[in-house]
N, C-alpha and C positions, 0 to 999 in steps of 0.2 A: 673459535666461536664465530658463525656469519652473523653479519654486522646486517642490520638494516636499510635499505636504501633509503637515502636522502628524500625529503617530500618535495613536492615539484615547487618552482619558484614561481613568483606570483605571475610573469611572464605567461609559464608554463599553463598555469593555472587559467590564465585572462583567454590563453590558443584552446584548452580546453571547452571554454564555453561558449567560442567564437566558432569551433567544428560544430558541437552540439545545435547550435542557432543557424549553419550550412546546413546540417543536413535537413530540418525542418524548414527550412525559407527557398534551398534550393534541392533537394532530391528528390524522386519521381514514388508518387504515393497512390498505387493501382490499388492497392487495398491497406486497411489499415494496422497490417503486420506492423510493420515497421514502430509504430508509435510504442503497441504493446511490450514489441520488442528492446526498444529503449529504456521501458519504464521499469520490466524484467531487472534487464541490469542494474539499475538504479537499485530495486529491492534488496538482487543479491546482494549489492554493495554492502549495504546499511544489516542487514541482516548475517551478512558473515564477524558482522561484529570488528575485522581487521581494520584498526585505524595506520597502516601501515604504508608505507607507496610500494610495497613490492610486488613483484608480476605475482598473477592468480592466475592458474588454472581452471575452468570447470566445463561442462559436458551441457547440452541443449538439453538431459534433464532434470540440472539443478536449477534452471529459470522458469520450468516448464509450467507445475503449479501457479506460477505469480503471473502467468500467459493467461492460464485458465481463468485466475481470480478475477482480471481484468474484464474479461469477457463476459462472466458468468451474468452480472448485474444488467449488461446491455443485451441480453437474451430477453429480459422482460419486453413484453410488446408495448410500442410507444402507443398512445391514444388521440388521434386530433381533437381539437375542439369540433372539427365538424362531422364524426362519426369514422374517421377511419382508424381502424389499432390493426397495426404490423411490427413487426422487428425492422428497426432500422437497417438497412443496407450499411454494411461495413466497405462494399467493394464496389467497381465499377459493372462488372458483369453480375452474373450469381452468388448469391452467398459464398463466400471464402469457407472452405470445407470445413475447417476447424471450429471456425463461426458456426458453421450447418449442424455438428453433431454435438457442440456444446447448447446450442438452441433444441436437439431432440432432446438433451439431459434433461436439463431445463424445465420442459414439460412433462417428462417421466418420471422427476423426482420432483416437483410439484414445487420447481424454485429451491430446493433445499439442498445446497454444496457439500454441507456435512451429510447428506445422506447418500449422497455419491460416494463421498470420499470411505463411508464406513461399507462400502460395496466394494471390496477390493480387488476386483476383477476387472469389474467396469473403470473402476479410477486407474489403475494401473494401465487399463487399454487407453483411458485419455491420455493420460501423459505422457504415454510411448506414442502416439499419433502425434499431439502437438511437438513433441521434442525433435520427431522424424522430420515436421514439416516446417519445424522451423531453420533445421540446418540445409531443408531444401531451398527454401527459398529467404526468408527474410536476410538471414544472419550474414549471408554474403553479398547482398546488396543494401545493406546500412550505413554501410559506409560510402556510396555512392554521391557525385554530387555532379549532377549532368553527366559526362560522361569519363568522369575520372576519380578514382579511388581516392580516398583521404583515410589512411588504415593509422587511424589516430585510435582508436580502441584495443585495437586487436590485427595481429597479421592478417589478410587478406591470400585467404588460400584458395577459396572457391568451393571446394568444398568439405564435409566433414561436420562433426556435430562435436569438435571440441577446439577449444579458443582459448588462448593466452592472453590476458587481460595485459596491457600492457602498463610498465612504470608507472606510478599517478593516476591509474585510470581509477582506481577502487578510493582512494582517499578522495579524488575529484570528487568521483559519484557521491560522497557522501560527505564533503565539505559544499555542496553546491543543489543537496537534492532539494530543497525548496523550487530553487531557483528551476531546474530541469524540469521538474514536474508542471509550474508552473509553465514555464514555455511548451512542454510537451500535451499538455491535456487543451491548451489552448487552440494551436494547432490542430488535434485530433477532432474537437470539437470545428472550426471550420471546416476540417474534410467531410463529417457525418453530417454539416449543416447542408453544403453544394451535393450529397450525394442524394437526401433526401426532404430538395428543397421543398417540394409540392405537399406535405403533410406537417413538415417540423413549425415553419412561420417563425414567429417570434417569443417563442417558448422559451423557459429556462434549461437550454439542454445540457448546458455544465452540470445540474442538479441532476436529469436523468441519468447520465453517462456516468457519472464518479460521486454522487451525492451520497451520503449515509445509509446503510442498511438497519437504519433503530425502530422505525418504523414496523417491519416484516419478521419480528421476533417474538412473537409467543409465547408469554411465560415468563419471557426473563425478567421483567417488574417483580414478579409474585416472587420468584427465587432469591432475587438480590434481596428483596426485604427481609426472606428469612434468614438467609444470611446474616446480613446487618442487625436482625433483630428488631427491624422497623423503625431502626435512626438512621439521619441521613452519615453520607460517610465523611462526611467532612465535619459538622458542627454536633455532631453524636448527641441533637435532640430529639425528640420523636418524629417522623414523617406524620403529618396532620393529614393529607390527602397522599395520592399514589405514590409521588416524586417523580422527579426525573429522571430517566436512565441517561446517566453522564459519562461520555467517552473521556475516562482519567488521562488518558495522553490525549489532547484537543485534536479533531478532525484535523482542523487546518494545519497543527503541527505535521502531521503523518495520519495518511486514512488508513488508520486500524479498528475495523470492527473485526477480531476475533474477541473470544468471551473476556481474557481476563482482563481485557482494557476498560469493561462497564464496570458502574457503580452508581447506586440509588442516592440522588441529593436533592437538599429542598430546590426549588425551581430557584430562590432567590441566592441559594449557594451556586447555583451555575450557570445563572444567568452572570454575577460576579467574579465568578469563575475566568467566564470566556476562553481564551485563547491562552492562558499562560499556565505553563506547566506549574505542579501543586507543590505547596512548599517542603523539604524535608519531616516534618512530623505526618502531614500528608502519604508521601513518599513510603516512608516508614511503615503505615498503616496497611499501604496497598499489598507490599509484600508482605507483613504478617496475615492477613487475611488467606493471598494465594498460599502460603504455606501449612497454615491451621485448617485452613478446610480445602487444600489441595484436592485431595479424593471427591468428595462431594462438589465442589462446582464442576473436576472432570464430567463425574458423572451426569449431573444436571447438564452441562453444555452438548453431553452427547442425545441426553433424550430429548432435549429440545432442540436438536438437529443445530446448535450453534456453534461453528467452525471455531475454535483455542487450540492454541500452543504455547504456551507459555513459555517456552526457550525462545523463541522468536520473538515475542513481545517485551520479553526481558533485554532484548539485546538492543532491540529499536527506542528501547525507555533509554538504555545508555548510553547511546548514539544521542540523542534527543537533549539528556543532562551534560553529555561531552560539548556539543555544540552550543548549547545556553553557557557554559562556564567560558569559552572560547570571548562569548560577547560580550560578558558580563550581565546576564541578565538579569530581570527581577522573578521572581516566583511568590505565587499567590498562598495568603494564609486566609485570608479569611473577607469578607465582605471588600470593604476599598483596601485594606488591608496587604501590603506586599513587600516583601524583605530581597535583599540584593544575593543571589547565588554566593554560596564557599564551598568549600569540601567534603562537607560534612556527608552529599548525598554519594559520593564516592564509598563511605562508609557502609553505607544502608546496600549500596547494589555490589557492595566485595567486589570494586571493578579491578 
C-alpha cells in the first residue's frame, strides 16, 4: 500500500509563506498574469478537495477556467467620478491579450460567463488560448525573484504546460489560502492602482476588482423564494419583504458566487449571520435543498445565465468545515446565537 507523505513542518510551512510574500514584494510584474496565476493554484488547491502533502500533477488547463473567472469581473468598464469609463489596464503596454478577448466576450455575451460557458465552442477556444498563454509566459516566470528562480512550487523547466506541484505545495495552498489571497489581491490591487493612476483616485477598488457578483443576478430573488417557498432559510418564517440573497458560505470566507452557494434570509438573519459559517442543522438544510430540487435550481441557474457546480462548491464547503474544526471554531445558529464546531458536520458532507 503507498503510504502518504508526511505534511510539511511548521518550519516548512513558515518558508512556504515567506516565498509566496518574495514573489509579490520582490518579482518583476509587467502585467498582472502572475497574480491570477497564483490565485489559479490556490483554487485548484482547495478545489481538488486533497488534504494530502503529496506531489500533484496537472496541466495549464486545469487552472485555466479560474484564470478566466478572475478576469471576467474586471472586464466591466471602471467609471470616474469625473465622466471617464474604461477597462482598467491590467499591463504596462497594451491590454494583455487574454485580458483583450476576455473583455470582447464580455461585451458579446452581455457580462454573462454562464452564457459563454453554455457556448461550447467559444469556451472551449477560451481556455485553450489562456492555458496556451499561460505556459508561455506566466507559469515560468512565477517563481522568479529579481533574477533567480525559487522553484519552491513546482520544478522550473522553462517551458511546457504541465507542472508537478511539489511536496506541501497543495496542503500549504489550502492550509494558508486566506492568508494568500489576502496578500495576493492586495498586491494586485496596488499594481491596477499605479497602472491606472489618473482615473482610479481614491475609489474602493478592492470592491471593483474581487467584490460580489449579487448585485448583476436577475431573477435569482424570485427563484430562491420559490424554492424556499417564501421562508427565509434559516428561521423558516415567512419573508415579509424581498430578503436577502445570502452567500451560505460567507464571501469573506471564500468568494463563491456560483448558484448553489445562495439562499434567501431575512435581512436580520444575515445581517447576524456575517462572517461565520452556518451551524450543522443549517448545514444540513443546505444539502437537502441541493439534492430535492437538484434538477430545477440546475435548470433555473442555467436560464438565468448563473454560473454552479455544485461538485466544486461541495468540496470548497469541506475545505472551509475542515479548517473551522482545525481552529476550533464557532458556527452560527441563529441571531447572537453560536455553538462551538464537533463532528457532526463531517456526517452531513459523507467526508
Amino acid at each position: 500500500m503507498e503510504i502518504a507523505m508526511s505534511i510539511p513542518s511548521a518550519e516548512e510551512q513558515l518558508k512556504f509563506i515567506t516565498n509566496i510574500q518574495r514573489i509579490l514584494d520582490e518579482g518583476s510584474f509587467v502585467a498582472t498574469y502572475k497574480f491570477a496565476l497564483l490565485m489559479s493554484l490556490a483554487d485548484y488547491a482547495i478545489k481538488s478537495g486533497n488534504d494530502s502533502a503529496d506531489h500533484c500533477q496537472l496541466t495549464t488547463h486545469d487552472i485555466a477556467e479560474s484564470f478566466v473567472e478572475y478576469y471576467w469581473r474586471q472586464a466591466i468598464p471602471y467609471a470616474h467620478h469625473k465622466g471617464t469609463v474604461r477597462v482598467l489596464k491590467q499591463g504596462t503596454g497594451l491590454q494583455p491579450v487574454v485580458i483583450s478577448r476576455i473583455i470582447e466576450l464580455h461585451q458579446q455575451f452581455q457580462g454573462s460567463l454562464a452564457a459563454v460557458r453554455k457556448n461550447h465552442r467559444v469556451w472551449r477556444t477560451l481556455l485553450s488560448k489562456v492555458a496556451s498563454t499561460i505556459g508561455q509566459m506566466p507559469l515560468w516566470k512565477l517563481q522568479m525573484v529579481g533574477r533567480t528562480f525559487i522553484p519552491f512550487l513546482y520544478d522550473q523547466h522553462g517551458s511546457g504546460n504541465l507542472i508537478n506541484l511539489k511536496h506541501g505545495v497543495v496542503f500549504c495552498f489550502r492550509r494558508f489560502y486566506d492568508l494568500i489571497r489576502n496578500l495576493v489581491q492586495s498586491t494586485w490591487i496596488r499594481h491596477v492602482r499605479m497602472l491606472n493612476v489618473e482615473i482610479i483616485g481614491e475609489s474602493d477598488l478592492a470592491e471593483f476588482l474581487f467584490g460580489s457578483e449579487r448585485s448583476v443576478l436577475p431573477g435569482l430573488r424570485a427563484m430562491l423564494r420559490d424554492i424556499q417557498a417564501n421562508e427565509c432559510f434559516y428561521c423558516n418564517t415567512q419573508l415579509r419583504e424581498g430578503g436577502d440573497i445570502d452567500h451560505f458560505v460567507p464571501w469573506s470566507r471564500y468568494p463563491l458566487d456560483l448558484g448553489h452557494n445562495f439562499v434567501l434570509a431575512h435581512a436580520t438573519c444575515n445581517r447576524s449571520k456575517r462572517a461565520f459559517l452556518a451551524a450543522p442543522c443549517h448545514l444540513e438544510n443546505w444539502c437537502k435543498r441541493n439534492q430535492l430540487h437538484g434538477n430545477i435550481l440546475r435548470q433555473e441557474f442555467d436560464t438565468l445565465r448563473i454560473n454552479h457546480n455544485l461538485e466544486a462548491t461541495e468540496k470548497i464547503v469541506v475545505w472551509l468545515y475542515s479548517q473551522a474544526e482545525v481552529s476550533g471554531a464557532s458556527l452560527w445558529l441563529r441571531k447572537d446565537d453560536v455553538t462551538p464546531i464537533d463532528l457532526s458536520w463531517r456526517n452531513i458532507l459523507v467526508v
